[in-house]
C-alpha positions as CSV (number, residue, x, y, z in Angstrom):
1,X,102.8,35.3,34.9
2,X,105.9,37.9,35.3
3,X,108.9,37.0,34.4
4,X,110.4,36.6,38.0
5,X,107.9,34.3,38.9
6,X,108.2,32.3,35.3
7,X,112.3,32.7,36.9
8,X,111.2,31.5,40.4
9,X,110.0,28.2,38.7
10,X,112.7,28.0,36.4
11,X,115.5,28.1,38.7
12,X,113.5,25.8,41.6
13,X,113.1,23.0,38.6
14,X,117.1,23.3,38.2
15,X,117.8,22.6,41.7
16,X,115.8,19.6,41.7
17,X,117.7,18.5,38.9
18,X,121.4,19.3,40.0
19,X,120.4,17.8,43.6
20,X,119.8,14.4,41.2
21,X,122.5,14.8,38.4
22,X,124.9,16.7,40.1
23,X,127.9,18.6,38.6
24,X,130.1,16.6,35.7
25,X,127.4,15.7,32.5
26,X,126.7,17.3,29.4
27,X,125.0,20.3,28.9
28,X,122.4,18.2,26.6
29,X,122.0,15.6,29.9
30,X,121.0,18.5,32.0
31,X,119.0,20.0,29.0
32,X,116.8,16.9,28.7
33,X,116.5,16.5,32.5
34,X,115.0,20.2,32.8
35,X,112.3,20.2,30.0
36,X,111.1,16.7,32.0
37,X,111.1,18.4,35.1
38,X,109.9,21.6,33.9
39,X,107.1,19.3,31.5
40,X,106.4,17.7,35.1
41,X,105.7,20.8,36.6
42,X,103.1,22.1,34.3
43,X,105.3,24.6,33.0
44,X,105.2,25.6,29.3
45,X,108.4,25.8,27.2
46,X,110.2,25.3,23.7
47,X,113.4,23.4,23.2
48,X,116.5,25.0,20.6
49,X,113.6,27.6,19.9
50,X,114.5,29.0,16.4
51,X,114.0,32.9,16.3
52,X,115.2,35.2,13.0
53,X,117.4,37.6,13.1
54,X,116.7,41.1,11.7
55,X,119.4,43.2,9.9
56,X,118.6,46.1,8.4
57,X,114.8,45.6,7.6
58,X,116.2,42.3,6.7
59,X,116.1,38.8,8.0
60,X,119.4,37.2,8.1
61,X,119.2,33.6,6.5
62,X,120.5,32.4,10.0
63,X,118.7,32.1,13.2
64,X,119.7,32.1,16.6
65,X,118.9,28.9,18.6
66,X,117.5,29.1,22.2
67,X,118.7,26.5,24.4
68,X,114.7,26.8,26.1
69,X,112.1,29.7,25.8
70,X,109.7,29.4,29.2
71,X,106.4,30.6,28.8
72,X,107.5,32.5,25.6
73,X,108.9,35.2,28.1
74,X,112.2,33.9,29.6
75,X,115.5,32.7,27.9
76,X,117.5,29.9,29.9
77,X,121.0,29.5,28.0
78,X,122.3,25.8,30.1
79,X,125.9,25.7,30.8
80,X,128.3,22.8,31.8
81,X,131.3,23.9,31.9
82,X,134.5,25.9,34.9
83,X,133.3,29.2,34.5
84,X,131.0,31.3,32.8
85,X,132.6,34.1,31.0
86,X,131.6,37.7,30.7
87,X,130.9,37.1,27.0
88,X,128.3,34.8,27.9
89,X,126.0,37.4,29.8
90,X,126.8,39.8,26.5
91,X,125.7,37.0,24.1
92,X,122.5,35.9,26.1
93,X,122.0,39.7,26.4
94,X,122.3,40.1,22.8
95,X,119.6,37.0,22.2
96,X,117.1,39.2,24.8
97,X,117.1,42.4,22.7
98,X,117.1,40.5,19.2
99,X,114.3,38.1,20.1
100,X,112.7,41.4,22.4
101,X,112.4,39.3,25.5
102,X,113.6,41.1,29.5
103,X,114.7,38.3,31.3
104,X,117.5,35.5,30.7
105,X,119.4,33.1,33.2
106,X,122.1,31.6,32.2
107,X,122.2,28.4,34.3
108,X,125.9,26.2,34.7
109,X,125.2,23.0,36.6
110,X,129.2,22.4,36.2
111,X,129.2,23.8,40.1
112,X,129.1,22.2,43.6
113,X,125.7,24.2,44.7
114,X,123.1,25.4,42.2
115,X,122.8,28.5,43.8
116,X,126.1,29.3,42.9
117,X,125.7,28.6,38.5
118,X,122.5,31.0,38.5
119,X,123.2,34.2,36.7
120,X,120.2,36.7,35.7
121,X,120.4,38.8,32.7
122,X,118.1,41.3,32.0
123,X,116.9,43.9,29.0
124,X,114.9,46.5,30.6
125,X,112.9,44.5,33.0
126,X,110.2,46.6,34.4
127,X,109.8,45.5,38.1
């Protein structure tokens, strides 16, 4: 499956969840509520997915930590908050090229329509 489709599915699974939840929880409420609907929905995915970082030929004794990994090819990082800041497009950015995946979404339920918290990141996405 490409990683638009994989996207698709991802961000169809969110709406079902904000129409339910709406805006005002926390981000771990909304967390949970995806991975059931995505689990419901036959679509594969990892929760806080661990993944090393590399410096130098060497891994760092830290991790980064993946709010969810879908079908090992797409990064959701789940926000609950005002606004999403610039620096979180260059940090979610930063997690594509470290963990070499091409498409993130950053996705902030903390807004009246869905639509609206849906931001695509990508690291050299082939169409």
């Amino acid at each position: 499956m490409h990683e638009n489709e994989i996207s698709s599915k991802i961000i169809g699974a969110a709406i079902e969840v904000h129409r339910i939840l709406g805006p005002g929880l926390l981000e771990s409420v909304y967390e949970e509520a995806l991975c059931h609907e995505l689990h419901e929905r036959g679509i594969r995915f990892s929760r806080q997915q661990s993944v090393p970082i590399p410096y130098k030929n060497h891994k760092l004794g830290t991790d980064l930590r993946l709010d969810l990994l879908v079908e090992d090819k797409v990064i959701v990082d789940l926000k609950a908050k005002e606004k999403v800041l610039p620096i979180d497009k260059t940090k979610l950015l930063t997690y594509l090229r470290l963990s070499d995946k091409k498409l993130g979404l950053i996705i902030n339920f903390h807004v009246k329509l869905l639509k609206d918290g849906v931001e695509r990141v990508v690291n050299n996405l082939p169409e």
